[in-house]
DOVO-385307 format. One line per field, with one value per residue (C-alpha): residue number from 1; residue in one letter; x, y, z. Coordinates in steps of 0.1 Angstrom, whole numbers, padded with zeros to 4 digits, always signed. Example, Ala and Ser with C-alpha at 12.3 -4.5 7.8 and 13.67 -1.06 7.14 Angstrom:
BEGIN
num: c(1,2)
residu: c(A,S)
X: c(+0123,+0137)
Y: c(-0045,-0011)
Z: c(+0078,+0071)
//
This chain:
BEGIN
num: c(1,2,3,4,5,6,7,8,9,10,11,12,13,14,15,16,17,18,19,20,21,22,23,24,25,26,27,28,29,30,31,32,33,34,35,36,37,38,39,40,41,42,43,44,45,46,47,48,49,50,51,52,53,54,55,56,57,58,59,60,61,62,63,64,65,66,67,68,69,70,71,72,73,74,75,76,77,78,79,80,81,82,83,84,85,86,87,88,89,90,91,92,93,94,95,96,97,98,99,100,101,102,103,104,105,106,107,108,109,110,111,112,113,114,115,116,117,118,119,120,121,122,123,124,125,126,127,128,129,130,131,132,133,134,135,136,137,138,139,140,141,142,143,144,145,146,147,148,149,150,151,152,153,154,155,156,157,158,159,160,161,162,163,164,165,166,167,168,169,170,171,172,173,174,175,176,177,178,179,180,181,182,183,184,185,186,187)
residu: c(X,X,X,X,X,X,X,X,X,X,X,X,X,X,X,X,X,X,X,X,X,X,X,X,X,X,X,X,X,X,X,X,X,X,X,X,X,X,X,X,X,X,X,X,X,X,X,X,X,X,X,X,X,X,X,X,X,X,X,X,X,X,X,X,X,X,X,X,X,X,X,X,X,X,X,X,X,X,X,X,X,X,X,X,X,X,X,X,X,X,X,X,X,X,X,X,X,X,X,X,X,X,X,X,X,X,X,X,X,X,X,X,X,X,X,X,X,X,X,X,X,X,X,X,X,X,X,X,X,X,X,X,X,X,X,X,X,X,X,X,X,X,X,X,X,X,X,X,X,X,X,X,X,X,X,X,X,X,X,X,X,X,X,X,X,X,X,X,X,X,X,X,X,X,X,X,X,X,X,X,X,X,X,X,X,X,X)
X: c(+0238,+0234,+0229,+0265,+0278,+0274,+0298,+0300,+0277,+0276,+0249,+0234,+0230,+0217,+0189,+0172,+0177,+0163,+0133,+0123,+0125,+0098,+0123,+0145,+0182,+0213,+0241,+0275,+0293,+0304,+0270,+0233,+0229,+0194,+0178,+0171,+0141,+0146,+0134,+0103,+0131,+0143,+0111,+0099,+0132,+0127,+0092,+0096,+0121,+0100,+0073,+0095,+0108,+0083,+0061,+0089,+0091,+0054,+0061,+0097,+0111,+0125,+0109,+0120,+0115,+0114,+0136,+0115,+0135,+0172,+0195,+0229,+0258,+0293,+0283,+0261,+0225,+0215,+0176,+0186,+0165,+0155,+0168,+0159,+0162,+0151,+0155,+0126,+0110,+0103,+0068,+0074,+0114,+0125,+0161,+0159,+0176,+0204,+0200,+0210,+0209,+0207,+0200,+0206,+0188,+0225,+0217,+0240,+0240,+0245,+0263,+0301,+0290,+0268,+0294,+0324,+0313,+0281,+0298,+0327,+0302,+0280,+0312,+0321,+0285,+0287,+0251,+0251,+0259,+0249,+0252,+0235,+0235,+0213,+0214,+0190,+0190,+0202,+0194,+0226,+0237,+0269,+0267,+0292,+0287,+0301,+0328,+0339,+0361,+0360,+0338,+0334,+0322,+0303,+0285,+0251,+0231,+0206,+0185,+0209,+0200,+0201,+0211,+0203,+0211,+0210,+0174,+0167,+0157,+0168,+0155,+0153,+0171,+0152,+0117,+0129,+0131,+0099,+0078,+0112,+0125,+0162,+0182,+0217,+0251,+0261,+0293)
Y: c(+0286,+0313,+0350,+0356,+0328,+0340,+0360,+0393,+0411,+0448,+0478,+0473,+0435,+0442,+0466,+0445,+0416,+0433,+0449,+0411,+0399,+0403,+0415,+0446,+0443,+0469,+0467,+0464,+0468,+0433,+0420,+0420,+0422,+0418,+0441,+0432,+0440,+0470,+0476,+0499,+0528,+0525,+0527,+0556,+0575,+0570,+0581,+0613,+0621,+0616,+0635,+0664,+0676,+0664,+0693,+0716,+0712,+0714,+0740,+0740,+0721,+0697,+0659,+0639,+0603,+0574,+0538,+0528,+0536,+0534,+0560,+0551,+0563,+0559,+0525,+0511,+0509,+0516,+0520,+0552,+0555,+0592,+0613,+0645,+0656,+0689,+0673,+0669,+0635,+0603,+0588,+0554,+0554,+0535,+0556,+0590,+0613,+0637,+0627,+0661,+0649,+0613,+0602,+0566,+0554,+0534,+0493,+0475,+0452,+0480,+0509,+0497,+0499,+0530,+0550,+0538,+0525,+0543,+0573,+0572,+0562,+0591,+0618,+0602,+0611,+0648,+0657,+0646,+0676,+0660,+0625,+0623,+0593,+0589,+0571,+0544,+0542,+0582,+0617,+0618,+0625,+0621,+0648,+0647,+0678,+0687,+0719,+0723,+0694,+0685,+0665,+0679,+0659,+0673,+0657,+0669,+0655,+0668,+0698,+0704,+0719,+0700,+0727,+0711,+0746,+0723,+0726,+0756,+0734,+0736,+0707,+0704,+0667,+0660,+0659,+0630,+0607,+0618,+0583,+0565,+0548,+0562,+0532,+0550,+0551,+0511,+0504)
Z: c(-0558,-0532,-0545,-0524,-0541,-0577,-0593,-0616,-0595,-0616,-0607,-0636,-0631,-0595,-0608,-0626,-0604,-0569,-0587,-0591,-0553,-0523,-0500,-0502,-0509,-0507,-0533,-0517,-0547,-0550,-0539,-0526,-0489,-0475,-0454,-0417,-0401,-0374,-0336,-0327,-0314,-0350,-0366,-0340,-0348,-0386,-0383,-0365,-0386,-0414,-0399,-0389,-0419,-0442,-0419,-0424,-0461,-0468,-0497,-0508,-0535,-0512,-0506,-0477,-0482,-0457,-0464,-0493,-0526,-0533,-0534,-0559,-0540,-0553,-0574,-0544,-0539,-0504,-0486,-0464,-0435,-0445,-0477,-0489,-0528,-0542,-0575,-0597,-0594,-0619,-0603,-0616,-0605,-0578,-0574,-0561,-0577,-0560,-0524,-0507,-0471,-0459,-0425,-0409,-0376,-0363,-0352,-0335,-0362,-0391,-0372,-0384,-0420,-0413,-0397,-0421,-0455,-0461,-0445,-0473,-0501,-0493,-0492,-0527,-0541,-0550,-0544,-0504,-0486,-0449,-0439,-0402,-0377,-0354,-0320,-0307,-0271,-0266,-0284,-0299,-0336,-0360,-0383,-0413,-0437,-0468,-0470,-0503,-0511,-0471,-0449,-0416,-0386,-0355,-0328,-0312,-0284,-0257,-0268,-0295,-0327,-0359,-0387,-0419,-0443,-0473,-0474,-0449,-0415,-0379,-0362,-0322,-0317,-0295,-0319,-0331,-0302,-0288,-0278,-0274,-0242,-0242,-0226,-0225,-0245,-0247,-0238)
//
């Protein structure tokens, strides 16, 4: 029997099962989904991402971490591309505490659940204050932040700014697709 084909899939049951495989999986809820492997504009993205604020945080409470341990949002387990925490840190945990702002590097194969599903998980977790989507083929972000029992969206592209007030960082967009070849807006 197929992982998707067994039933009673509960976080707790997840947990324990994932920490046993090879390969990463995110918890819908209902069930595990593997993780697909990415394209070098994702990876470039996610790295100057990384790179960027983990420069710009050298000394503040806040950690930025890359794709590599879960963040529980809402019930689900998800591998954001970038999340930062200012909360105080568990060496040996695999779950990150209090994600403060999550980013996500948008696929063509992930963008639907990224921009919908993750985005609603992520404004039902109380400690996300900024949900940010990033483009592939163009500087271009989706920017959902929290205010007060609101989420507000905003879109940036160009030289825009990327205010993240969470944690004290403006960000020039466009540091983050430096190295990339920018292909344009699909249709």
């Amino acid at each position: 029997m197929s992982v998707s084909q067994q039933e009673g899939w509960t976080l707790d049951r997840f947990l324990a099962w994932e920490r046993r495989q090879e390969l990463r999986h995110e918890f819908d809820g209902a069930q595990p989904r593997a993780m697909n492997g990415g394209t070098v504009a994702h990876s470039i993205i996610a790295s100057n991402m990384f790179r960027s604020l983990d420069r710009r945080l050298s000394g503040s409470p806040c950690r930025v971490f890359r794709g590599d341990v879960k963040i529980l949002a809402n019930g689900r387990v998800r591998y954001a591309d970038g999340v930062i925490t200012r909360a105080a840190l568990t060496m040996d945990s695999d779950i990150l505490p209090e994600p403060v702002v999550v980013f996500e590097v948008l696929s063509k194969s992930t963008a639907g659940i990224d921009r919908i599903t993750k985005n609603e998980e992520y404004r039902a977790t109380p400690s996300i204050q900024r949900y940010v989507m990033l483009e592939q083929g163009f500087i271009g972000a989706t920017v959902f932040a929290r205010l007060a029992d609101n989420w507000s969206g905003s879109i940036l592209s160009g030289a825009a700014i990327l205010s993240l007030p969470e944690i004290g960082v403006d960000l020039p967009l466009e540091e983050l697709y430096a190295g990339v070849e920018l292909t344009g807006p699909e249709d």
